[in-house]
SEDOSE-501638 format. One line per field, with one value per residue (C-alpha): residue in one letter; x, y, z; residue number from 1. Coordinates in pm, whole numbers, plus 50000, padded with zeros to 5 digits. Each point is the difference from the previous one (the first is absolute). Layout:
// SEDOSE-501638
resn (a:...)
X (X:...)
Y (Y:...)
Z (Z:...)
resi (NUM:...)
END
This chain:
// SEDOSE-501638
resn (x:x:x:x:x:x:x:x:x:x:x:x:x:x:x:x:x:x:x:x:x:x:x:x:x:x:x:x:x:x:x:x:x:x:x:x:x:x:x:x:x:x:x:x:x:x:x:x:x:x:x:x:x:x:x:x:x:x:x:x:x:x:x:x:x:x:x:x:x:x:x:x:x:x:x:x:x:x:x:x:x:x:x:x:x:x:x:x:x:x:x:x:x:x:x:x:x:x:x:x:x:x:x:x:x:x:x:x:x:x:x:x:x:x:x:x:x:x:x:x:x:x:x:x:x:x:x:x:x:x:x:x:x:x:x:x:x:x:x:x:x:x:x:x:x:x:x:x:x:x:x:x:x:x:x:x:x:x:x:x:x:x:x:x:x:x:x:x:x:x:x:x:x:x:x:x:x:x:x:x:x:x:x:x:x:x:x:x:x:x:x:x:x:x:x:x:x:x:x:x:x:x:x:x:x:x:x:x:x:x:x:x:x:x:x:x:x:x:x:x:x:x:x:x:x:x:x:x:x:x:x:x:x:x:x:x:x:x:x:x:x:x:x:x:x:x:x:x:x:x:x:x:x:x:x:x:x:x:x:x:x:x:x:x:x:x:x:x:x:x:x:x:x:x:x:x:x:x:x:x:x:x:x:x:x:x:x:x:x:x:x:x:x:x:x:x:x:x:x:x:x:x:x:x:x:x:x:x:x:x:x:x:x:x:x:x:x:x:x:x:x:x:x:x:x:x:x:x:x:x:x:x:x:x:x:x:x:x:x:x:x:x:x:x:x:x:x:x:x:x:x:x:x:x:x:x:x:x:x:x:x:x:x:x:x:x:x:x:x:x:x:x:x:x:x:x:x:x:x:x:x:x:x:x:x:x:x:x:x:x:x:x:x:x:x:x:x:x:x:x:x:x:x:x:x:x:x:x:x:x:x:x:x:x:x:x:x:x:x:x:x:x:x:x:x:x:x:x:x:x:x:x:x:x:x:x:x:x:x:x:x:x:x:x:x:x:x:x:x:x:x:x:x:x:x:x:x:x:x:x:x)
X (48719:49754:49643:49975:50179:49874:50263:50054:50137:49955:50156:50294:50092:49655:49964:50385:49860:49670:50202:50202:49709:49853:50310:49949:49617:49914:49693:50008:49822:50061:49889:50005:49872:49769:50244:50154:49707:50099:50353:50135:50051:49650:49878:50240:49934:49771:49804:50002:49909:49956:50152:49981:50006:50311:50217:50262:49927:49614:50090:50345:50042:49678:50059:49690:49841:50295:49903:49648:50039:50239:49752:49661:50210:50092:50411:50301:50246:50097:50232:50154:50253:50206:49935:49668:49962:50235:50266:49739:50044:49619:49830:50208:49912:49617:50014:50121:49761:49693:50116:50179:50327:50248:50220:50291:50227:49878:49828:50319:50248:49790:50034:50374:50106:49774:50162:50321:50174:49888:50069:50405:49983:49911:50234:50317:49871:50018:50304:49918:50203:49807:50108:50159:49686:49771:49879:49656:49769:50137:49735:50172:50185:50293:50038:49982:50295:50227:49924:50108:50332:50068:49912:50177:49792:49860:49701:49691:49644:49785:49648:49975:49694:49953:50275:49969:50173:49766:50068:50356:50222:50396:50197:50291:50174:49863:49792:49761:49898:49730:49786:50057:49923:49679:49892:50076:49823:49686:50018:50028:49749:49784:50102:49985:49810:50342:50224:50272:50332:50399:50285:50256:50360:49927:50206:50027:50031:49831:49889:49645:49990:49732:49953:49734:49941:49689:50004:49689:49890:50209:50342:50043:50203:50097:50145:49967:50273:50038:49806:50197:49736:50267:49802:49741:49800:49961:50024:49773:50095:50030:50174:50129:50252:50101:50250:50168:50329:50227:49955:50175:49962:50204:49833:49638:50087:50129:49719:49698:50138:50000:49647:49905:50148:49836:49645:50046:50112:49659:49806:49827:49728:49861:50150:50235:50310:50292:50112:50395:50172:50326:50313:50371:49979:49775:49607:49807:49657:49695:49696:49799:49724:49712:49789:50031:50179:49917:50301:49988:49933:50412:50073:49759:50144:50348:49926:49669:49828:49621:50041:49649:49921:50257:49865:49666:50099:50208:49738:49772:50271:50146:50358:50242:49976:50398:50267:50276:50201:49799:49972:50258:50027:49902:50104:49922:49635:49906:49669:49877:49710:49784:49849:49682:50210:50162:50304:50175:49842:49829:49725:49726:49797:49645:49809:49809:50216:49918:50242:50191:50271:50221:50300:50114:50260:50334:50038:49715:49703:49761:49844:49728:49582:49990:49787:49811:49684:50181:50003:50354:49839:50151:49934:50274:50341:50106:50203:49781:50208:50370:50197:50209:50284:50242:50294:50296:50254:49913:50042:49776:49750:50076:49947:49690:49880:50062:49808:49705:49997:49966:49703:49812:49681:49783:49840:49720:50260:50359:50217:50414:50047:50176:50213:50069:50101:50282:50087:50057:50208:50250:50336:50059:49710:50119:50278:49863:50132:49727:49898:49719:50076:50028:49621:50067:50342:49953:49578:50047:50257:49740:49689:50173:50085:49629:49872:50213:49827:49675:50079:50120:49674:50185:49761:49680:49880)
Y (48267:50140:50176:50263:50148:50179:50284:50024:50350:50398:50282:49954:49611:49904:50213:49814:49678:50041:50144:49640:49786:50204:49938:49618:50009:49959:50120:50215:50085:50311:50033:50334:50142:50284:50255:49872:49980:50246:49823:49946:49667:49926:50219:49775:49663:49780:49912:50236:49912:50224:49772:50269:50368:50159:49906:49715:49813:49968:49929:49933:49835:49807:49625:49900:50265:49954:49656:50055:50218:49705:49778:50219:50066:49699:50101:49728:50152:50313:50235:50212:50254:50139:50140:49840:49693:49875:49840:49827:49659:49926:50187:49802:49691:50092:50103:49650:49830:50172:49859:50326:50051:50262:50125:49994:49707:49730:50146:49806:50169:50407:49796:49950:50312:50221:49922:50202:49775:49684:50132:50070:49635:49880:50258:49805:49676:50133:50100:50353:50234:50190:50290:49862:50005:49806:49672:50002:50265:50180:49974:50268:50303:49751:49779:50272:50193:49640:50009:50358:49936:49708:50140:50334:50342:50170:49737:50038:49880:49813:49907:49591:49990:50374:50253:50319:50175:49912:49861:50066:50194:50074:49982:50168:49915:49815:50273:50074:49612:49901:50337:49874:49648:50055:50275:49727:49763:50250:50101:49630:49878:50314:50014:49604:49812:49877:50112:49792:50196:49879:50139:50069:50199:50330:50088:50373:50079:49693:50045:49743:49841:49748:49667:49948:49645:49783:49613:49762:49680:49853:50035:50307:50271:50372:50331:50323:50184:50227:50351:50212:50159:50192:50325:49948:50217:49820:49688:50052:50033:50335:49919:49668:49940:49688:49873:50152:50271:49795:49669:49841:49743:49725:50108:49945:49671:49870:50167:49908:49616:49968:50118:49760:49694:50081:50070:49662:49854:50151:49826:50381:50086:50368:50329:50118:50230:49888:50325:50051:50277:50054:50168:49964:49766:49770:49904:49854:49871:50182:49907:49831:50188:49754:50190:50229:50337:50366:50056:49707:50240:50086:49636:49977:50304:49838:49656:50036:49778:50083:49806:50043:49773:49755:49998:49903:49757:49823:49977:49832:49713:50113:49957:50355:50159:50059:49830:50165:49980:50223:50270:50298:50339:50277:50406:50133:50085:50204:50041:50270:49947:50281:50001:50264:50145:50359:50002:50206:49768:49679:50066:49790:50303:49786:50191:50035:50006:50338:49986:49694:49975:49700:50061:49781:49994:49763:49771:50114:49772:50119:49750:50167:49982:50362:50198:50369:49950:49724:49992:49891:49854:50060:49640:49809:50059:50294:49831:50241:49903:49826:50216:49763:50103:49794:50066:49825:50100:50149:50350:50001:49878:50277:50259:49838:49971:50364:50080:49795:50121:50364:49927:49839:50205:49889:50244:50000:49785:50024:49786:49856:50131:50314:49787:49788:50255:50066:49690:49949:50319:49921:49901:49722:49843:50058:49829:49710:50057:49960:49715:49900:50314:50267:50156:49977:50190:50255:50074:50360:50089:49832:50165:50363:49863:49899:50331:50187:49868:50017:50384:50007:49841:49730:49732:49986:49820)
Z (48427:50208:49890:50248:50279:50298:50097:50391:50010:49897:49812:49751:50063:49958:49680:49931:50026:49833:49667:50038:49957:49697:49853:50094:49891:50370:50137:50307:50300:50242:50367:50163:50324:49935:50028:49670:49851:49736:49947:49671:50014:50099:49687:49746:50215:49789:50307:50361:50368:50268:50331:50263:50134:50007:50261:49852:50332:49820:49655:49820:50360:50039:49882:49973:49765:49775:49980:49981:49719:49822:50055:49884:49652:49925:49998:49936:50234:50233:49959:50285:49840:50304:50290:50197:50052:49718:50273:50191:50006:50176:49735:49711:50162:50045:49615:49922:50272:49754:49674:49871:49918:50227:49707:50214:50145:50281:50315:50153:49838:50076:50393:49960:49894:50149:50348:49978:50260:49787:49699:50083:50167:49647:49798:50182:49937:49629:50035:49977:50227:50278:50199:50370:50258:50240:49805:50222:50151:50280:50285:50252:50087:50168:49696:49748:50233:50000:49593:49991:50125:49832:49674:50088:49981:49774:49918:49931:50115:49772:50016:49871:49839:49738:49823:49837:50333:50213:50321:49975:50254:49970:50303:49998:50360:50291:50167:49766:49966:50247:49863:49620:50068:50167:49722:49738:50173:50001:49684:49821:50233:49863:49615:49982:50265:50155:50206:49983:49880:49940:49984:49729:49943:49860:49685:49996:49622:49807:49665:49976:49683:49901:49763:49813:49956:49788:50033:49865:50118:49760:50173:49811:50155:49841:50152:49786:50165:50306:50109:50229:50285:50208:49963:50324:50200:50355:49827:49723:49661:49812:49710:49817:49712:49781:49994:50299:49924:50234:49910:49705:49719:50209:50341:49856:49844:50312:50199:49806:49928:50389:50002:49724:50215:50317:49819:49857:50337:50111:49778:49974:49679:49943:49960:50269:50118:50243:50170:50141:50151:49805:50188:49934:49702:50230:49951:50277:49996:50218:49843:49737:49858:49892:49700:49738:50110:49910:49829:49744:49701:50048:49958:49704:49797:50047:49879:49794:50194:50128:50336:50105:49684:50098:50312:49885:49786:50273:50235:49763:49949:49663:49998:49964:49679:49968:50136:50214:49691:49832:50209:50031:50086:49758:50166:50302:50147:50315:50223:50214:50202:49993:50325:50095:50232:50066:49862:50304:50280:49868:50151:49818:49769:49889:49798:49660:49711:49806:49703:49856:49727:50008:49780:49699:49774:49932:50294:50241:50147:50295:50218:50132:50009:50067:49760:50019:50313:50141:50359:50217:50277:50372:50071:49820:49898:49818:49714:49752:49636:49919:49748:49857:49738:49753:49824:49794:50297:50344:49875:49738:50263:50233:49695:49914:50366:50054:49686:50128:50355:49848:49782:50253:50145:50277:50176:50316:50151:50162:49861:50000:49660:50094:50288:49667:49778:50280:50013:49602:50022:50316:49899:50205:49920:49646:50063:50202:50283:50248:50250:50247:50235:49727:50004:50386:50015:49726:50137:50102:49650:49795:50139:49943:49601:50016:50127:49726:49735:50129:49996:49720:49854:49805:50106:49915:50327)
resi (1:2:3:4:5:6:7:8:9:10:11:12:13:14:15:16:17:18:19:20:21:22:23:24:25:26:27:28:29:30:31:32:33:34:35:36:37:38:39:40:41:42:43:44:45:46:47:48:49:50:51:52:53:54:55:56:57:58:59:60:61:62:63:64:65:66:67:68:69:70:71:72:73:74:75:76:77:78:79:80:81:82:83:84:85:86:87:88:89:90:91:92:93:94:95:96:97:98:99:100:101:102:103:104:105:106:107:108:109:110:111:112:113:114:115:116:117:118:119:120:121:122:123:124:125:126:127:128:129:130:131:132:133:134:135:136:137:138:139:140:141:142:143:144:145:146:147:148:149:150:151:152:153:154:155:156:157:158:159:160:161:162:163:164:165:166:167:168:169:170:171:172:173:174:175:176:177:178:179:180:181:182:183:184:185:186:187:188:189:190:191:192:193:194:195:196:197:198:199:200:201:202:203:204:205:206:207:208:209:210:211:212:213:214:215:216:217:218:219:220:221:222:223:224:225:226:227:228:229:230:231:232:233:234:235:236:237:238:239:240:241:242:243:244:245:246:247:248:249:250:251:252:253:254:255:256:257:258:259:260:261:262:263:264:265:266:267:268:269:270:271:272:273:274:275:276:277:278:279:280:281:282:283:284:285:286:287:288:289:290:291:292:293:294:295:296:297:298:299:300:301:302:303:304:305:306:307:308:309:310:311:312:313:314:315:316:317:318:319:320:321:322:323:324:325:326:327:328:329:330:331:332:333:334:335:336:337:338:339:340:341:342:343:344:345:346:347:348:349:350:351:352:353:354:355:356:357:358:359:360:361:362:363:364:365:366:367:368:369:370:371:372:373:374:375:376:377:378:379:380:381:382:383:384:385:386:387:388:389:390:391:392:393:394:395:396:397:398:399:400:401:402:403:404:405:406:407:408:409:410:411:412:413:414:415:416:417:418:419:420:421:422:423:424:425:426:427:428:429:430:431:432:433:434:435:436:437:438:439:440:441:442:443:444:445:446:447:448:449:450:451:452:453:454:455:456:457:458:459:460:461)
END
């Protein structure tokens, strides 16, 4: 087992992963730019290194003081969280090149997956379905046209090498196509360095729904289940649940045993999820997430399992703690991401937190490294805290959710708590019936729910 572990990341993951290797007896290290200087993380870390100023560009960014600061205190391995540079296969294979250890899988297999267009190339060699599109980067407005047609419209743009939305236009008929591809093409080349983009059918009322997978070097391969990440905000996640309301016993079993296979096929080691649109009883393949994911904590409260831990353990060569014959499904467990952000607009709301009370109870965890003085910083993401609640069956959850969402304060801040507390009340949500385009379709009846109970002062932030 490793001695000490320097944590490549900020806020609530690093915090995450720095409780993990306490409970493992594992020392830890935290870098931080100077505007985290303050950061709770870096006031529990056993050890602390400032790496730059604040721009992520000049310090969660910067390779070499990362590795500097490995090197200077004497740390066994690296650990990226999420987010950063924790799908970049150069820096993995510079961690390995300096005698630590990226607690992740193989710089080849970040490479593999990390192109989209590469990464579907592989799925149907596993025998994993993928939805109908081009099977190599489309390099013009005439090629992406013939693809069109032969695919049949809608379809949508995708930029090869990132996710999380970006880079991705829908095309809904023919004349709209040449202005999406190029603003694709600008916007990958922007977000990711690359502007390479394909093209794939659109489904217009997918539910996404994720695998979380963990296989050692051993030939060891488990899946704890599905999470069900429908509810999305321009692509980005708002709100997760495990398992997912629409898919049953006999549908996961055949699901996650074709995951199983291909990871094995893959000869793949780490932590990671395998992401499908599901529509009309069908799942198809679109990407393969390479790392640890923010909403693990749902997967955790569902199976018991502290997969940050496993994750540690994996990486330095121990085989899997349980087999896949151990593991089953225990309730139902929910995440909101509570984002620093207004709650009408999502416009990011940085800020010093004045007043913090994170509720408890029955059920309830917070993710979250805010405290009273701390400072959300307008230079990184504005993931502020994960509520995450459990329950025997998916209404207790809800109950207890709701309960939690109204105890928690944060003030000197916006935040999605209010925008959450409409959520936990709407009916068809409720019900779970909801799918990728639901925060999209329902914006302007959710904002007015959202603006009622700000009125009505029901939410403390």
């Amino acid at each position: 087992m490793f001695k000490k572990i320097l944590i490549a990341n900020r806020g609530e993951v690093a915090l995450r992963i720095l409780r993990a290797c306490r409970d493992l007896g594992i020392q830890t290290v935290a870098v931080h730019s100077t505007a985290d200087a303050e950061a709770m993380h870096v006031r529990l870390a056993d050890e602390s290194v400032c790496i730059g100023s604040a721009s992520a560009a000049k310090s969660y960014l910067n390779t070499q003081s990362i590795l500097s600061a490995a090197t200077i205190t004497g740390a066994d391995a690296i650990h990226p969280g999420f987010g950063f540079l924790s799908e970049n296969a150069s820096f993995a294979q510079m961690v390995e090149d300096h005698g630590f250890r990226f607690i992740g899988p193989s710089p080849h297999h970040i490479a593999m997956m990390g192109d989209k267009i590469t990464a579907k190339t592989t799925a149907v060699a596993l025998g994993l379905p993928i939805v109908p599109g081009s099977k190599e980067g489309v390099k013009d407005v005439e090629t992406a046209r013939t693809l069109a047609q032969e695919i049949g419209y809608p379809i949508l743009i995708k930029a090869s090498g990132g996710g999380g939305g970006r880079g991705m236009q829908g095309v809904l008929k023919e004349e709209s196509l040449e202005e999406c591809y190029h603003a694709a093409r600008s916007e990958a080349q922007l977000a990711f360095g690359n502007p390479e983009v394909y093209i794939e059918k659109y489904l217009p009322h997918p539910r996404h729904i994720e695998v979380q997978i963990i296989a050692d070097r051993f030939g060891n391969v488990a899946t704890l289940g599905e999470r069900d990440c429908s509810l999305q905000r321009r692509h980005q996640k708002v709100w997760e649940e495990a398992p997912s309301p629409v898919v049953d016993r006999a549908t996961r079993e055949a699901l996650c045993g074709k995951a199983r296979e291909a990871i094995k096929k893959l000869g793949y080691q780490g932590l990671g999820t395998l992401e499908f649109l599901y529509q009309d009883g069908e799942f198809y393949f679109i990407e393969m997430n390479t790392r640890l994911q923010v909403e693990h904590p749902i997967t955790e409260f569902i199976t018991g399992i502290d997969l940050v831990c496993e994750q540690i353990r994996v990486a330095a060569g121990e085989l899997l703690s349980f087999t896949q014959q151990d593991t089953c499904l225990h309730g139902h467990a929910i995440e909101c991401r509570i984002n620093a952000e207004s709650p009408l607009d999502f416009l990011p709301s940085p800020g010093k937190i004045t007043s913090y009370h994170a509720p408890g109870g029955p059920g309830i965890r917070v993710d979250s490294a805010l405290y009273v003085g701390a400072v959300v910083s307008p230079h990184y993401d504005s993931l502020a805290a994960k509520l995450i609640a459990h329950g025997r069956t998916r209404a207790e959850c809800l109950a207890r959710l709701n309960r939690a969402l109204a105890e928690y304060v944060v003030d000197g801040i916006q935040t999605l708590l209010p925008f959450h507390r409409t959520l936990v009340q709407d009916t068809r949500i409720v019900a779970g019936d909801y799918n990728v385009k639901f925060l999209e379709e329902h914006a302007e009846e959710l904002r007015k729910s959202t603006q009622i109970i700000l009125n009505e002062g029901k939410s403390p932030s």
